[in-house]
C-alpha positions in Angstrom: -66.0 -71.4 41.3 -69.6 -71.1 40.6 -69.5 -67.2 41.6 -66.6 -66.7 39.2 -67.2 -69.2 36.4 -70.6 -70.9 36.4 -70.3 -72.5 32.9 -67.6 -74.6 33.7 -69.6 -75.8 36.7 -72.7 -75.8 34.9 -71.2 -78.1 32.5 -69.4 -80.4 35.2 -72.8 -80.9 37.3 -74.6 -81.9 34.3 -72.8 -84.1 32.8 -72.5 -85.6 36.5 -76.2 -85.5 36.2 -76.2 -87.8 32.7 -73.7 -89.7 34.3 -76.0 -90.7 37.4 -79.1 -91.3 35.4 -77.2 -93.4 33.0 -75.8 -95.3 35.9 -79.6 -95.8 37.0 -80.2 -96.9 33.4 -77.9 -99.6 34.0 -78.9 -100.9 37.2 -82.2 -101.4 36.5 -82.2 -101.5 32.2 -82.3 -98.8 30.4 -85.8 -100.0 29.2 -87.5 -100.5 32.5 -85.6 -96.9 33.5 -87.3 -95.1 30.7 -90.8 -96.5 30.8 -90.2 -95.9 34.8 -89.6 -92.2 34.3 -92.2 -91.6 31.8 -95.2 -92.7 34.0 -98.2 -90.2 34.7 -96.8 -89.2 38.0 -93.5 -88.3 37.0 -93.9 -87.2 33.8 -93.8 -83.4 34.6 -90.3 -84.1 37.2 -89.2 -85.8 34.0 -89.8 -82.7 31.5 -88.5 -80.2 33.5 -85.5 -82.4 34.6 -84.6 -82.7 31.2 -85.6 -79.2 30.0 -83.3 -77.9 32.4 -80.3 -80.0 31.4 -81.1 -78.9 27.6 -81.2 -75.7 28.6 -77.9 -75.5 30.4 -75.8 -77.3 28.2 -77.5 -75.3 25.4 -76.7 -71.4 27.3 -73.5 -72.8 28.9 -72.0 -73.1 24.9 -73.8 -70.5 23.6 -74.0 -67.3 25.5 -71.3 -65.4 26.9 -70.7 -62.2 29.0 -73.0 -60.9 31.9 -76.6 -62.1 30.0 -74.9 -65.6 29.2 -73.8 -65.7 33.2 -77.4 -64.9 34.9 -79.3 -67.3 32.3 -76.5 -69.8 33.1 -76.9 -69.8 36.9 -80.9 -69.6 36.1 -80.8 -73.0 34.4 -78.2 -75.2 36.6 -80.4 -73.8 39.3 -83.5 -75.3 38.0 -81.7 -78.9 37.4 -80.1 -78.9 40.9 -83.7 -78.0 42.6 -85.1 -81.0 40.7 
């Protein structure tokens, strides 16, 4: 699926992705989760984390065609690495 189609896996494996950190949010708060995720030594994990599931959902309902495919695989790459 992912060699044929990777928006609609790129849209599946993040919105598993907001799925598990909001299940994190609820175990521990969504407070305490935050302020957690936002400290000094995991505040560049958490910008690229999220930058990479911006950009994904942003190219996977945006761009089509060959261009929209490479970017696409490019940016679920960088969330699943993280």
């Amino acid at each position: 699926m992912l060699a044929l189609k990777p928006q609609k896996f790129a849209l599946s494996f993040t919105c598993g992705s907001i799925t598990f950190m909001a299940s994190f949010g609820i175990m521990k708060g969504p407070y305490e989760h935050l302020v957690s995720m936002f400290t000094a030594d995991r505040m560049l994990f958490t910008t690229i984390y999220f930058g990479s599931i911006l950009a994904t959902l942003y190219l996977t309902c945006t761009k089509g065609g060959m261009k929209g495919y490479a970017l696409v695989l490019i940016a679920s790459g960088k969330s699943d690495c993280c």
